[in-house]
C-alpha positions as CSV (number, residue, x, y, z in Angstrom):
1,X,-57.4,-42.0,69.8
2,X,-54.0,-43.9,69.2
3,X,-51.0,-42.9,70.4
4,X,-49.2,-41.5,67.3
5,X,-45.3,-42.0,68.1
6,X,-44.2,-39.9,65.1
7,X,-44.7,-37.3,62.6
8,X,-42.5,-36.9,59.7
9,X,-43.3,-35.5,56.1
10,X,-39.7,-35.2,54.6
11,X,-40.5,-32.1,52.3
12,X,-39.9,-33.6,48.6
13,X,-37.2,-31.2,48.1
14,X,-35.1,-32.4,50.8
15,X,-36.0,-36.6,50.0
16,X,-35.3,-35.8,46.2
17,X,-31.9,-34.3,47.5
18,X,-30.6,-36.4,50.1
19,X,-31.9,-39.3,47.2
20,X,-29.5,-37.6,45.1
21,X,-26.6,-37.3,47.4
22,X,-26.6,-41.0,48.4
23,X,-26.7,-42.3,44.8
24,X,-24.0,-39.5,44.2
25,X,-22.0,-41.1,47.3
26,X,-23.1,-44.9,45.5
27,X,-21.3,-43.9,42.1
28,X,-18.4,-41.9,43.6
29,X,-17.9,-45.2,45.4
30,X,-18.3,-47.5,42.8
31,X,-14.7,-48.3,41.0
32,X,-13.2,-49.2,45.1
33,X,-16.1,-51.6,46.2
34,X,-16.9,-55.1,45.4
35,X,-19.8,-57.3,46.2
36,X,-18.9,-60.8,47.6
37,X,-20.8,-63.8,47.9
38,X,-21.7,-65.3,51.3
39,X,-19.0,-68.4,50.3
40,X,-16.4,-66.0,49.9
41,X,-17.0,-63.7,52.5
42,X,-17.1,-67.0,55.3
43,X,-13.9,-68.3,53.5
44,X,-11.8,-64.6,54.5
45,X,-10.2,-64.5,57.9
46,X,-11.8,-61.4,58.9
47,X,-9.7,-58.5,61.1
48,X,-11.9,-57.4,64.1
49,X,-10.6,-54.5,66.5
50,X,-7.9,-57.0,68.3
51,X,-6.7,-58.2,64.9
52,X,-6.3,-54.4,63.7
53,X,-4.0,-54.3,66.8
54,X,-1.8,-57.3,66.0
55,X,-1.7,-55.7,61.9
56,X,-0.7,-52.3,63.1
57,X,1.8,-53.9,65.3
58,X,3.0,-56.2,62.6
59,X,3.3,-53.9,60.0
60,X,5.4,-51.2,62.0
61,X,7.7,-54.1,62.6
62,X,8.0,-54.8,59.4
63,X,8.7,-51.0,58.2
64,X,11.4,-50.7,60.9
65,X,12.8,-54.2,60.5
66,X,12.7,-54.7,56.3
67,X,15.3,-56.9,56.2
68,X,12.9,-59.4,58.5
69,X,10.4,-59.2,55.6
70,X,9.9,-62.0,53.5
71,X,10.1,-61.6,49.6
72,X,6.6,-63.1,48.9
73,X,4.7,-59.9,51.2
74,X,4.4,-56.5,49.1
75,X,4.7,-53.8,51.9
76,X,3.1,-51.2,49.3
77,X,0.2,-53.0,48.9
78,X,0.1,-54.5,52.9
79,X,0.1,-50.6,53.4
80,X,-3.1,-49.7,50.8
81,X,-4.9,-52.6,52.3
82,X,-4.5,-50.9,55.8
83,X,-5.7,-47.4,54.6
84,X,-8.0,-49.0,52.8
85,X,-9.4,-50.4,55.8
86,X,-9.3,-47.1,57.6
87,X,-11.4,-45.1,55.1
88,X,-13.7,-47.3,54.6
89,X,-14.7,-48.5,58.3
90,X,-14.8,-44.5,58.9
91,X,-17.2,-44.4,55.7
92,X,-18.9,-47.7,57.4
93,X,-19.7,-46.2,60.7
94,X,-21.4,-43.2,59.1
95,X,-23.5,-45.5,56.8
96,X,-24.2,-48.1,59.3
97,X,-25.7,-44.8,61.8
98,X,-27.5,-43.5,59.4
99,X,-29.3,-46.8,58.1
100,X,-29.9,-47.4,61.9
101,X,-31.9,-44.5,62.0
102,X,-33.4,-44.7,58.6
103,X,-34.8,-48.2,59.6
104,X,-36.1,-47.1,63.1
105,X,-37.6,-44.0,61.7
106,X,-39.3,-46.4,59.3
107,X,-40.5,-49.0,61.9
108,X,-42.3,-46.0,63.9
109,X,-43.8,-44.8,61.0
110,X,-44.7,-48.3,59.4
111,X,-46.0,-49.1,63.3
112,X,-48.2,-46.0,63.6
113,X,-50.0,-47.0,60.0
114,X,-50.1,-50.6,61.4
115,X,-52.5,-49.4,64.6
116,X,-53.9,-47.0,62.6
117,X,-55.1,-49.7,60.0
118,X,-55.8,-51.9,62.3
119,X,-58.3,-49.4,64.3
120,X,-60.0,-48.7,61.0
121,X,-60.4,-52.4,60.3
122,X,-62.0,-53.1,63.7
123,X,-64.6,-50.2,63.0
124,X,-65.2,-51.7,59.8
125,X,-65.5,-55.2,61.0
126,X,-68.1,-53.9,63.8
127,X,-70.2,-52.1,61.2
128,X,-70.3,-54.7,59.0
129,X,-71.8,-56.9,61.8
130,X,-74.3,-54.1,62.3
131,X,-75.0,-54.1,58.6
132,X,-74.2,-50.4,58.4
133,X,-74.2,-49.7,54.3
134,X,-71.6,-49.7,52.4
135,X,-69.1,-51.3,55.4
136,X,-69.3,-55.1,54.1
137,X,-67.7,-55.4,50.9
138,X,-64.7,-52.8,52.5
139,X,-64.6,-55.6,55.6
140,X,-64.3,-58.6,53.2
141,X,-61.8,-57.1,50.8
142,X,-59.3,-56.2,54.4
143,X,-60.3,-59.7,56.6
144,X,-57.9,-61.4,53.8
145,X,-55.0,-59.7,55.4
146,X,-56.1,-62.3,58.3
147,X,-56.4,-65.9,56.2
148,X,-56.9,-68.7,58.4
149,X,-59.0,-67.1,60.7
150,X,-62.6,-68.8,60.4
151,X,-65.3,-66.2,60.3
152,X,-68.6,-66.8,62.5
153,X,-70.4,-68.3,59.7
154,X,-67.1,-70.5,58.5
155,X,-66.6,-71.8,62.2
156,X,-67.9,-75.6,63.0
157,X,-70.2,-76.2,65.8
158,X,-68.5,-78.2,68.4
């Protein structure tokens, strides 16, 4: 017997829901997001946790010191891109934990088919060899998961 590392059957009603609730959260969403390309997001200076630091820093100077602040910065939009920022790396951090766990919930359960299906191909392939009915045409339609691999009859005498 394998070793079966999980066991989840999401009852309908609760996938159907928590289906509805994430494309809910996508359209709620929708008019603040944008999608950028892979050009445009290398060509963006990009504001890690040290950078947030050095904005913070900079833009308290600039509220306490306006008459240091050049003409061409808008402080009311400098401000929505920083609580922009906020919200949405909160928003992020919930997102990114739960696609974590969505994707290593799925691996376990994509694994433990994997094994299974492997376990039942092996049977198959060993009673196909033992000509057990009905086991060879099942074994021929699975062995081209496995291309490449020469069968005993397909292999060259050396």
């Amino acid at each position: 017997m394998t070793e079966n590392k999980i066991s989840i059957s999401i009852p309908m009603d609760d996938f159907n829901a928590a289906l509805s609730k994430l494309q809910e959260v996508q359209t709620l969403l929708a008019p603040y997001l944008v999608a950028l390309s892979s050009d445009q997001r290398m060509s963006l200076p990009k504001m890690g946790d040290k950078t947030f630091s050095f904005v913070e820093k900079s833009m308290q100077f600039a509220q306490s010191k306006p008459e240091l602040m050049p003409g061409f910065i808008d402080l009311t939009e400098w401000q929505k891109d920083v609580n922009g920022r906020n919200q949405l790396d909160q928003l992020f951090r919930l997102v990114e934990q739960l696609a974590s766990n969505i994707d290593d919930t799925s691996l376990l359960c994509g694994s433990d088919a994997y094994v299974s299906s492997l376990g039942f191909y092996n049977s198959i392939k060993q009673a196909a060899k033992m000509n057990v009915p009905n086991a060879k045409p099942i074994y021929d339609e699975l062995q081209k998961r496995f291309p490449g691999r020469p069968t005993a009859k397909q292999a060259e005498p050396v």
